[in-house]
VOTORNU-790954 format. One record per residue (C-alpha): residue in one letter; chain; x, y, z. Coordinates in nm, 2 decimals, decimal comma. Example, Ala and Ser with C-alpha at 12.3 -4.5 7.8 and 13.67 -1.06 7.14 Angstrom:
2
<site><code>A</code><unit>A</unit><x>1,23</x><y>-0,45</y><z>0,78</z></site>
<site><code>S</code><unit>A</unit><x>1,37</x><y>-0,11</y><z>0,71</z></site>
***
This chain:
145
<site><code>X</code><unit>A</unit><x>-2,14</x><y>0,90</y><z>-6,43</z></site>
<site><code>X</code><unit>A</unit><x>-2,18</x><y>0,58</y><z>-6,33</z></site>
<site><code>X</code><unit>A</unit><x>-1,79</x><y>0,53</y><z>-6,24</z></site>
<site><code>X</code><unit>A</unit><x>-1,83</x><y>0,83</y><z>-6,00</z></site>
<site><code>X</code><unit>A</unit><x>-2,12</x><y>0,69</y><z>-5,85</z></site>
<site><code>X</code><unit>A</unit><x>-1,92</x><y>0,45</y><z>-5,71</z></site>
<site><code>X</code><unit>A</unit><x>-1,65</x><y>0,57</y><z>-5,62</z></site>
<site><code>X</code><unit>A</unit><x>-1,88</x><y>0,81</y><z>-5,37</z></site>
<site><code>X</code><unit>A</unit><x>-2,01</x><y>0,48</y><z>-5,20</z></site>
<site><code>X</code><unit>A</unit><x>-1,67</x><y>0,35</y><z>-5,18</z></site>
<site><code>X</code><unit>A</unit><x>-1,57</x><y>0,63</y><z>-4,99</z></site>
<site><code>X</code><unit>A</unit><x>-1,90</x><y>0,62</y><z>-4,79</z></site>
<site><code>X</code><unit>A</unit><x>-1,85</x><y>0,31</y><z>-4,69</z></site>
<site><code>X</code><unit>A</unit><x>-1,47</x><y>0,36</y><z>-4,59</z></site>
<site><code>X</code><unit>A</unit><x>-1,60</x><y>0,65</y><z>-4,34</z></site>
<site><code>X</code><unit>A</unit><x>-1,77</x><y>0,40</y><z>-4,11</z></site>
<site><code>X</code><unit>A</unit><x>-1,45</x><y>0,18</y><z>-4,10</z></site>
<site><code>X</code><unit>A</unit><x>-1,19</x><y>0,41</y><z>-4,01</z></site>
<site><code>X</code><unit>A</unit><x>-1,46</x><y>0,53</y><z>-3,74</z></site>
<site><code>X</code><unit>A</unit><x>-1,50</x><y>0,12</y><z>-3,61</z></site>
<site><code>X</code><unit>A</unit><x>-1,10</x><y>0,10</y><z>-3,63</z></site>
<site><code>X</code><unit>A</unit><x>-1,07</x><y>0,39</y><z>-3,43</z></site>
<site><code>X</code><unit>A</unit><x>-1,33</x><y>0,24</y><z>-3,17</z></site>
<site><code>X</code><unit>A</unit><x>-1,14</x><y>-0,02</y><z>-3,17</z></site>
<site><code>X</code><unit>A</unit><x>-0,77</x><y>0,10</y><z>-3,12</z></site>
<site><code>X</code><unit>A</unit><x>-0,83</x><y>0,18</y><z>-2,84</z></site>
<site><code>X</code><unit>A</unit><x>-0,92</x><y>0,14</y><z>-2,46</z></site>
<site><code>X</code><unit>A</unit><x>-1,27</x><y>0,25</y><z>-2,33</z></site>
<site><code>X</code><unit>A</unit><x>-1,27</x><y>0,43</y><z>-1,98</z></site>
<site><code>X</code><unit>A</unit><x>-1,51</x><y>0,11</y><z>-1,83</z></site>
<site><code>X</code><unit>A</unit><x>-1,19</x><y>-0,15</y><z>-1,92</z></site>
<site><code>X</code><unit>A</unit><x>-0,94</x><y>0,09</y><z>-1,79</z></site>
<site><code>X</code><unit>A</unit><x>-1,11</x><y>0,15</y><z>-1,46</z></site>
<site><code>X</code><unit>A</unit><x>-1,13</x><y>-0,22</y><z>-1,45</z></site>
<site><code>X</code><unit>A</unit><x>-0,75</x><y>-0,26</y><z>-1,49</z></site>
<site><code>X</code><unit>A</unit><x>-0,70</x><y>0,01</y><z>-1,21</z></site>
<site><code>X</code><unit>A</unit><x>-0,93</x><y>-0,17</y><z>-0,98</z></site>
<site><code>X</code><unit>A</unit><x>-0,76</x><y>-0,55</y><z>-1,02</z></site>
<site><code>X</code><unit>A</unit><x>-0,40</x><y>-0,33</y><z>-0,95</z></site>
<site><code>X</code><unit>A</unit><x>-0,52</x><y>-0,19</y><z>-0,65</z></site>
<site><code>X</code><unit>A</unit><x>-0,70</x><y>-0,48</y><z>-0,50</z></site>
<site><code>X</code><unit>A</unit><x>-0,39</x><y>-0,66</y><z>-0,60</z></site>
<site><code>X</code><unit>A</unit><x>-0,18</x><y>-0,43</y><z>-0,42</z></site>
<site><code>X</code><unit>A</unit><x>-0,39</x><y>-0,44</y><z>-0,12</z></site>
<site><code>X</code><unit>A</unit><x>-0,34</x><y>-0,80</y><z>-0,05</z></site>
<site><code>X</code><unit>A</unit><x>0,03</x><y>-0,80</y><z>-0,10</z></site>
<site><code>X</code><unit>A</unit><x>0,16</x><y>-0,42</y><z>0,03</z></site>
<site><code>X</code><unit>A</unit><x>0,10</x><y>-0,51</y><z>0,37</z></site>
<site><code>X</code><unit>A</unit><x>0,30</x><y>-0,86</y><z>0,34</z></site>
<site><code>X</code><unit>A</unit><x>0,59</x><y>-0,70</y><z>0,23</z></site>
<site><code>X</code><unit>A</unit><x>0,58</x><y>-0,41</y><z>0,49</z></site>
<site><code>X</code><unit>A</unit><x>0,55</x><y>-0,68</y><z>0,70</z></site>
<site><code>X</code><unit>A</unit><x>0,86</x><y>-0,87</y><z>0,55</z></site>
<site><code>X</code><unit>A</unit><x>1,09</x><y>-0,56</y><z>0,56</z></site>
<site><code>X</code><unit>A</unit><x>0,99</x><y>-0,48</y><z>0,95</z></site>
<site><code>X</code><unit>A</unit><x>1,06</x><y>-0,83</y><z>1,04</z></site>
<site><code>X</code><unit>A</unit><x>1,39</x><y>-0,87</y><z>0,80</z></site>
<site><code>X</code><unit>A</unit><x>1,49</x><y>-0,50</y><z>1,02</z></site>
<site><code>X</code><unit>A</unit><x>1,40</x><y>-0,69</y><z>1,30</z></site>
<site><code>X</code><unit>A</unit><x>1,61</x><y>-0,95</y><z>1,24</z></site>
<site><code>X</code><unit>A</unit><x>1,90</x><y>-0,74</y><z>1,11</z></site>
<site><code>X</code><unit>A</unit><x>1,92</x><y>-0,60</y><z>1,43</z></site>
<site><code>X</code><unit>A</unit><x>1,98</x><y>-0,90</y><z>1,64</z></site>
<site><code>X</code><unit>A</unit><x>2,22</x><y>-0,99</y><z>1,42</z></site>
<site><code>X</code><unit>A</unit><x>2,42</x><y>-0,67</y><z>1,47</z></site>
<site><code>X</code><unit>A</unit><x>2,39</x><y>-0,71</y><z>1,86</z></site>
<site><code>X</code><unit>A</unit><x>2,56</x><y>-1,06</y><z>1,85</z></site>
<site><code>X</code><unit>A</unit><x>2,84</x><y>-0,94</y><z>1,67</z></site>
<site><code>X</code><unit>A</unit><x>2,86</x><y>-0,68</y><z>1,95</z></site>
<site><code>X</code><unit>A</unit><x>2,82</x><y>-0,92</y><z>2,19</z></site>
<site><code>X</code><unit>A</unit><x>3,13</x><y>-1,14</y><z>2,01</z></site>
<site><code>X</code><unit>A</unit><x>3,32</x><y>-0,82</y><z>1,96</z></site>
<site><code>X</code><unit>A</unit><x>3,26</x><y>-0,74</y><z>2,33</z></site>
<site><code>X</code><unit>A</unit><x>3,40</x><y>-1,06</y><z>2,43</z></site>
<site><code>X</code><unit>A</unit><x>3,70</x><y>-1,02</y><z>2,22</z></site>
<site><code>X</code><unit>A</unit><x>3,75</x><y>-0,67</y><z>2,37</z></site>
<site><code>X</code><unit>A</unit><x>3,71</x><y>-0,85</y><z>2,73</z></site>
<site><code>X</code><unit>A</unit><x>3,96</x><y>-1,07</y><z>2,69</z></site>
<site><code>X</code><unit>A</unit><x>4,23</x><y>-0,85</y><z>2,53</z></site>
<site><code>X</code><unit>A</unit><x>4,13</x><y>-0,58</y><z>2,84</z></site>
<site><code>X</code><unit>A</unit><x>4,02</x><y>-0,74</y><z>3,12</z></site>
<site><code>X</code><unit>A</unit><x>3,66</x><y>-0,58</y><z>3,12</z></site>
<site><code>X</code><unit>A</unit><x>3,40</x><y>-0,48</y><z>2,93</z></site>
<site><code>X</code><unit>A</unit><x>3,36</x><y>-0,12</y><z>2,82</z></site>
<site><code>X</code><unit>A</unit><x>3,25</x><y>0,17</y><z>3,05</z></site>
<site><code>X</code><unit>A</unit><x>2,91</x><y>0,34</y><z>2,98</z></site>
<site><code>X</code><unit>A</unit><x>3,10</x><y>0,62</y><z>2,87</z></site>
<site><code>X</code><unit>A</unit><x>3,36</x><y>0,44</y><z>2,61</z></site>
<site><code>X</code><unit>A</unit><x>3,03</x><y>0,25</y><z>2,53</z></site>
<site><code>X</code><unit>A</unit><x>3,05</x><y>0,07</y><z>2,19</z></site>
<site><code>X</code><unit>A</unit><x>3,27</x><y>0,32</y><z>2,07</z></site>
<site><code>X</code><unit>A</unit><x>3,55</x><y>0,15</y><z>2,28</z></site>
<site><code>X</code><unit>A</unit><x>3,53</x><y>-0,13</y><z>1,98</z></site>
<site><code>X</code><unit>A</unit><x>3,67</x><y>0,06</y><z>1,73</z></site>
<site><code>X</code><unit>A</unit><x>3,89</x><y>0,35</y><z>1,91</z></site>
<site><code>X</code><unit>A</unit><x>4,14</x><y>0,25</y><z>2,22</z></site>
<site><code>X</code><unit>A</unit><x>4,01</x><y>0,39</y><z>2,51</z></site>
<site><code>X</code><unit>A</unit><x>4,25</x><y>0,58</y><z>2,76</z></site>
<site><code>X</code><unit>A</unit><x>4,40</x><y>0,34</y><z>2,98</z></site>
<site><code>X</code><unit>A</unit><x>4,37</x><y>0,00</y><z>2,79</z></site>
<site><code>X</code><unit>A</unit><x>4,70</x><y>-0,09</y><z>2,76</z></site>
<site><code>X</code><unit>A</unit><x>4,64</x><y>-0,45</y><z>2,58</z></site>
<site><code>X</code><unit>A</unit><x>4,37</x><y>-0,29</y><z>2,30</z></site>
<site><code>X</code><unit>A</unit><x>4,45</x><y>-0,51</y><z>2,01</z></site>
<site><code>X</code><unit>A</unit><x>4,16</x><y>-0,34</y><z>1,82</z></site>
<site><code>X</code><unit>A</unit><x>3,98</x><y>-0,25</y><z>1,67</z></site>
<site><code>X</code><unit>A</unit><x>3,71</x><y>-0,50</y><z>1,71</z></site>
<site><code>X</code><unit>A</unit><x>3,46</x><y>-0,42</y><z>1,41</z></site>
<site><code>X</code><unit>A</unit><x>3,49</x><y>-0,35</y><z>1,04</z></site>
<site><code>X</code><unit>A</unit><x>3,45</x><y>-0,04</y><z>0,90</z></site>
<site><code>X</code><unit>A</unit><x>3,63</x><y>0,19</y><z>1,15</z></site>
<site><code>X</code><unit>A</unit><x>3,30</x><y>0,30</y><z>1,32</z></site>
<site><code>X</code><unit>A</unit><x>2,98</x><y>0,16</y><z>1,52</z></site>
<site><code>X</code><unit>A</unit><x>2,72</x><y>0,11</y><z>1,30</z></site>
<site><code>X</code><unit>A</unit><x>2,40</x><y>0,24</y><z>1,31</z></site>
<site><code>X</code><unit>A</unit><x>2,07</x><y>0,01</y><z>1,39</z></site>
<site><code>X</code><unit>A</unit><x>1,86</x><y>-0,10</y><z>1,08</z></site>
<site><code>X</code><unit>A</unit><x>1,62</x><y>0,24</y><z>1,18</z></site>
<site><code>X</code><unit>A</unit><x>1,96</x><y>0,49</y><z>1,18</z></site>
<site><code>X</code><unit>A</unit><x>1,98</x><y>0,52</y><z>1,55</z></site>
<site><code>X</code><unit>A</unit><x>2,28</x><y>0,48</y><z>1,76</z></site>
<site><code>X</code><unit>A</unit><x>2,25</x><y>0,14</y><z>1,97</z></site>
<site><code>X</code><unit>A</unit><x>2,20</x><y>0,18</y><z>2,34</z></site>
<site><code>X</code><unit>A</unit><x>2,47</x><y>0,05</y><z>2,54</z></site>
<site><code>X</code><unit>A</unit><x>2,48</x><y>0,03</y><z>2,91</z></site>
<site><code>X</code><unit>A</unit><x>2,71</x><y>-0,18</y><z>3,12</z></site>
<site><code>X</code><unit>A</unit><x>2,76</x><y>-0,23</y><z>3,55</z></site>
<site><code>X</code><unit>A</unit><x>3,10</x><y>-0,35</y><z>3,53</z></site>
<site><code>X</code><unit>A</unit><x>3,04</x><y>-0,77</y><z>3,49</z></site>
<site><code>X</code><unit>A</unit><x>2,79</x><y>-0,72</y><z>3,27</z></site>
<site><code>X</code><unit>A</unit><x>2,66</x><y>-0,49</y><z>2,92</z></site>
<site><code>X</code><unit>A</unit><x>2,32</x><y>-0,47</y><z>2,76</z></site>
<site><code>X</code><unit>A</unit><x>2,27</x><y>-0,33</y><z>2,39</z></site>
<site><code>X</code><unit>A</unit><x>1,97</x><y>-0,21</y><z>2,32</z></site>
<site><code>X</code><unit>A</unit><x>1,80</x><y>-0,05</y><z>1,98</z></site>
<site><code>X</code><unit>A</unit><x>1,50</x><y>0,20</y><z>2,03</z></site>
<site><code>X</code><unit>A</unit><x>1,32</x><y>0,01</y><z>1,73</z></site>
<site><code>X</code><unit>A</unit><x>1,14</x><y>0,20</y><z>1,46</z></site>
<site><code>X</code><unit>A</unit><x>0,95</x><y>0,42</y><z>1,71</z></site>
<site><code>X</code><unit>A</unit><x>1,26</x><y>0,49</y><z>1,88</z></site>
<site><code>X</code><unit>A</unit><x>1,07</x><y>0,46</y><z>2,20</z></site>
<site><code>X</code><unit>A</unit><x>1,06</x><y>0,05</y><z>2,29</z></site>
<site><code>X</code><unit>A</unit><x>1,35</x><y>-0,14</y><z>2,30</z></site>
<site><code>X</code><unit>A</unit><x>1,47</x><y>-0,46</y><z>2,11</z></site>
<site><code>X</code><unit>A</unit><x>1,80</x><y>-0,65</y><z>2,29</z></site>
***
């Protein structure tokens, strides 16, 4: 009897472990709702420095696209004579426009205008001497030259 005896506080007192491993295994709801708190103040601070990054590095694409309109424009001027019409527009960089007998395009890779950094078509307007190329921006309403 005795041997039984113990083994039924043996396996009393195993009970309370596996219940204290189990505690411990695991995560309680307070340090979890810690861990989501430091993520979210984390991502606080840096979201809006890296929205800012990409609008700026948009920004910045977009010039760079105008100056190799601008180059291609020149290159275009000196093959033709002139600058595009307002109604070739940029268009006239990649497709010989009626009537340009010395088009030794075209003038920019990829066989078509691109698109700003946004997906909008570029703006151009031109008075004969002269061209400006605009992008409408992210808003599509203010302009960037």
């Amino acid at each position: 009897m005795g041997d039984l005896a113990v083994a039924l506080s043996d396996a009393a007192k195993a009970k309370p472990r596996n219940r204290s491993r189990r505690r411990r295994a695991g995560f309680t709801l307070v340090e979890m709702l810690v861990v989501l708190a430091i993520i979210g103040l984390i991502s606080a601070l840096v979201g809006p420095r890296l929205i800012g990054q990409l609008t700026e590095s948009r920004e910045r694409a977009a010039e760079l696209q105008i100056r190799a309109f601008s180059s291609a424009l020149d290159i275009f001027f000196i093959d033709v004579g002139r600058y595009p019409t307002q109604s070739e527009g940029l268009r006239a960089l990649v497709e010989a426009p009626s009537g340009a007998r010395s088009w030794s395009g075209p003038y920019l890779r990829g066989g078509a205008v691109p698109l700003d950094p946004w997906g909008q078509e570029y703006r151009y307007s031109a008075d004969g001497g002269s061209y400006t190329i605009v992008t409408m921006g992210p808003d599509g309403v203010g302009a960037t030259q």
